[in-house]
Wavefront OBJ file of the C-alpha trace (Angstrom):
o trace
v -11.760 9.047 1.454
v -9.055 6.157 1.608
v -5.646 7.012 1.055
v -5.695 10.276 -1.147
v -8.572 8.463 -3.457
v -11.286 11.005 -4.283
v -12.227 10.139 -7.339
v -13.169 6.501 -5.678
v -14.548 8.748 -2.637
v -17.089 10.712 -5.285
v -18.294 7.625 -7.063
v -19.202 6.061 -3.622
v -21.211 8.742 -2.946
v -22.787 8.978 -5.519
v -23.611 5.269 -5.389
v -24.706 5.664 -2.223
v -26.885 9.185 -3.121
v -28.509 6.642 -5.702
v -29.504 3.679 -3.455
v -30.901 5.937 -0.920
v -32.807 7.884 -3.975
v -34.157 5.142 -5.363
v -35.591 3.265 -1.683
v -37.788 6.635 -1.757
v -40.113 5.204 -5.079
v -43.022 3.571 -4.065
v -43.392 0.160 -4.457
v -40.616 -1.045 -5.980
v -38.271 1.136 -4.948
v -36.809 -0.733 -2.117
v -35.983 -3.473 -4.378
v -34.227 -1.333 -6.854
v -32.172 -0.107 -4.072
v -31.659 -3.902 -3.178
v -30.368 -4.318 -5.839
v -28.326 -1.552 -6.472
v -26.497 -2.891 -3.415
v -25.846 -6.044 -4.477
v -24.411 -4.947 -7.521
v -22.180 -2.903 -5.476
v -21.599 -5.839 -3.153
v -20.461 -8.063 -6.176
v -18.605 -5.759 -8.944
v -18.218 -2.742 -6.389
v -14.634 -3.056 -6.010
v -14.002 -3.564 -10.301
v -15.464 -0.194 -10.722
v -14.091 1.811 -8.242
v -10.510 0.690 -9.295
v -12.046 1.306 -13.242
v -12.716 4.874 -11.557
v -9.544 5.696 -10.296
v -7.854 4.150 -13.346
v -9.922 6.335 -15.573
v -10.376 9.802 -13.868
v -6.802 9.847 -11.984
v -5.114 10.232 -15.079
v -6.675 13.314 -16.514
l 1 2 3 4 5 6 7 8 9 10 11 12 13 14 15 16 17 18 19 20 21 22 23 24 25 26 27 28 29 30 31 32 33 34 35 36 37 38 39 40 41 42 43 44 45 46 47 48 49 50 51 52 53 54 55 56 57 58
């Protein structure tokens, strides 16, 4: 958790439940994970401020 953020705190883990879920599938798995990752890598930051701006207002 950064700085009182735990909406931005769930969504991370949840990301990161998801990656690690889906390197489990056979296969192809590993590349879905991939990239799950690099999405995160890329547009990670957009939607964990779209989070916060979303959720923290409820």
């Amino acid at each position: 958790m950064y700085k009182g953020n735990y909406y931005t705190a769930s969504a991370r883990l949840g990301v990161a439940a998801i990656e690690f879920g889906t390197a489990r599938i056979p296969y192809g798995g590993p590349f879905i994970s991939l990239g799950i990752t690099a999405a995160e890598c890329v547009w990670g930051d957009q939607f964990y401020e779209w989070v916060e701006e979303n959720y923290d207002n409820q």
